[in-house]
N, C-alpha and C positions, 0 to 999 in steps of 0.2 A: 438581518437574519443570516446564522452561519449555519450549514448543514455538511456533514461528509459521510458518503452514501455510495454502497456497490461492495462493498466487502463480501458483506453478508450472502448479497444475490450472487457472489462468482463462487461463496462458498471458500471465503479464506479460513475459516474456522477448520474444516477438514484440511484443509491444504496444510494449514501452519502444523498440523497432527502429523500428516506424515512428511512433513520437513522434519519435524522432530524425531519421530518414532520409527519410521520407515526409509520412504526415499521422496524427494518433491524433485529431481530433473528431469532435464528436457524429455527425456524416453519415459517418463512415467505417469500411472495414469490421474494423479493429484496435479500434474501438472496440464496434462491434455483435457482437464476435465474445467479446471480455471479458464486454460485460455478459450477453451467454447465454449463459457458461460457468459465470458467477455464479448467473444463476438457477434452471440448469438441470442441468449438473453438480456442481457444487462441494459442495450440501447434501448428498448421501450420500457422496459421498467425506471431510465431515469428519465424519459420522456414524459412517462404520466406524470412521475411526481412530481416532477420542473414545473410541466402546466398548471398541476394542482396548484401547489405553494403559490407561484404566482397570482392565480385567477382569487387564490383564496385571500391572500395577505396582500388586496390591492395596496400598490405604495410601495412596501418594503422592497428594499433590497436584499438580492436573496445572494450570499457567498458562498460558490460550493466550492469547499477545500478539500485539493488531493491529496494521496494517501503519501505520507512520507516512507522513504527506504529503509528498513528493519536490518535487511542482510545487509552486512560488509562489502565491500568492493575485494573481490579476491581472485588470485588465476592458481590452478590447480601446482604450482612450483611450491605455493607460501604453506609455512608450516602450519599446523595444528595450532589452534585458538583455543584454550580451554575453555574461554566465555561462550563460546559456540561451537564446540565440538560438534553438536549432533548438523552444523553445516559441513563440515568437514570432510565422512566419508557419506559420498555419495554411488555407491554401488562398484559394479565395472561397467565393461562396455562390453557390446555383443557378443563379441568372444567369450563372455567369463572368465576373463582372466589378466586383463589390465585392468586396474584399480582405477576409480577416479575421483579426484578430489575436489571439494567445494561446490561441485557442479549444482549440489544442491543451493549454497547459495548466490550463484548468477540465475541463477532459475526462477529463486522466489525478486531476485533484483526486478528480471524481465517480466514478470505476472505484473509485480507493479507500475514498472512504465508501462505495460498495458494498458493497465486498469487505469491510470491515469490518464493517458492519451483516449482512449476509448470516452472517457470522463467528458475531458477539454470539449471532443467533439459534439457531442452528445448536447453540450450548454451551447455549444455554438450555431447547432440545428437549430435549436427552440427560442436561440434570441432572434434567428432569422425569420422566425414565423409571424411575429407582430412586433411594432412598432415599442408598444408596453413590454413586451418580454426583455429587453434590452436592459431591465432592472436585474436581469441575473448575468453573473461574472462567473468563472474561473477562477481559482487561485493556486497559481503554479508551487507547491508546498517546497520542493527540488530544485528552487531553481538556484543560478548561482548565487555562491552568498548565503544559503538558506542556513538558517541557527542549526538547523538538522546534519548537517553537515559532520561526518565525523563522532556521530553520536551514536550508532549503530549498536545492537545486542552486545556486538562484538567490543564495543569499548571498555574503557578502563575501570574499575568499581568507581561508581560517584558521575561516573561524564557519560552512561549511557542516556538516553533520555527515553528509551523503554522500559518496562519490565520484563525481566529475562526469566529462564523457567524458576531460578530460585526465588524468584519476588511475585507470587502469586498473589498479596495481599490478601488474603483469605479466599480464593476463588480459583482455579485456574484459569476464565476468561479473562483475567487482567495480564494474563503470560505474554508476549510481545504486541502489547498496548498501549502507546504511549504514556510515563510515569507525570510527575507534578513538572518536570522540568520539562518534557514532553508538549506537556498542555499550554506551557508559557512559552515555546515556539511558536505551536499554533498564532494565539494571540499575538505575539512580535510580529508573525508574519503580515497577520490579518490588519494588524493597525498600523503598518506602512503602508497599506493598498492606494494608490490614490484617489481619494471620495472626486464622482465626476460632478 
């Protein structure tokens, strides 16, 4: 059994809105509001459901895969990306009046190693609680090597492995959701795992 789970509960749906529409950095309240959802919600909501699935699906192995990186790696020097302009300017700084750039996306970078370290831990409490829970794993989606790599909103038409805002596929919820090449990371990832 694969599962990936916590989006929803940190509220990436509004996050991803105002990365796009507004501002998602570090000073803003899309971003303050993610990471204290991470720290403060999220661990017992993936606690129940760990238990659940488990106690439910005796047997199975349960794989809960973390969230791959959407934003680009960027430092506020690099120019303008028209695949992801709306990462680009990310407001000023206190002042009002120094400009700053991408912040918006190292910002949504760091939500996600959040949410994914928050993730790891969270599977690692509840294998420690019985002997049986040990049937659930991690699956580090980032790590090195990963096919995600270099795939980002920001890449080149054809080699994202998102959808970006032009590719809604009739919906907006499919806007930076992994696309079919997306989904066949996942699965590469998942079926090197080593079966114990």
């Amino acid at each position: 059994m694969t599962i990936t789970i916590g989006g929803n509960d940190i509220g990436f749906v509004p996050f991803g809105q105002a990365c796009v529409l507004d501002a998602c950095n570090f000073t803003s309240p899309a971003y303050a509001t993610a990471v204290n959802n991470i720290n403060n919600l999220l661990p017992s909501e993936l606690e129940t459901t760990y238990k659940k699935l488990l106690d439910t699906a005796t047997g199975a192995k349960v794989y809960v895969l973390g969230y791959p990186q959407v934003a680009p790696v960027k430092v506020a020097s690099d120019p303008m990306d028209i695949r992801c302009k709306y990462l680009y300017d990310s407001g000023y700084d206190s002042t009002g009046t120094i400009p700053k750039y991408w912040e918006d996306a190292q910002a949504a970078r760091d939500v996600v190693t959040k949410l994914d370290a928050k993730i790891a831990s969270v599977v690692s409490k509840v294998r420690g609680l019985k002997t049986d829970y040990q049937r659930l794993q991690y699956v580090d989606v980032n790590a090195s090597g990963s096919p995600f790599a270099g795939h980002t909103v920001c890449a080149d038409p054809g080699e994202s492995y998102f959808n970006n805002l032009d590719q809604w596929v009739g919906h907006p919820a499919y806007a930076l959701h992994p696309n079919a090449r997306g989904q066949q990371a996942y699965a590469d990832i998942l079926a090197a795992v080593p079966v114990p």
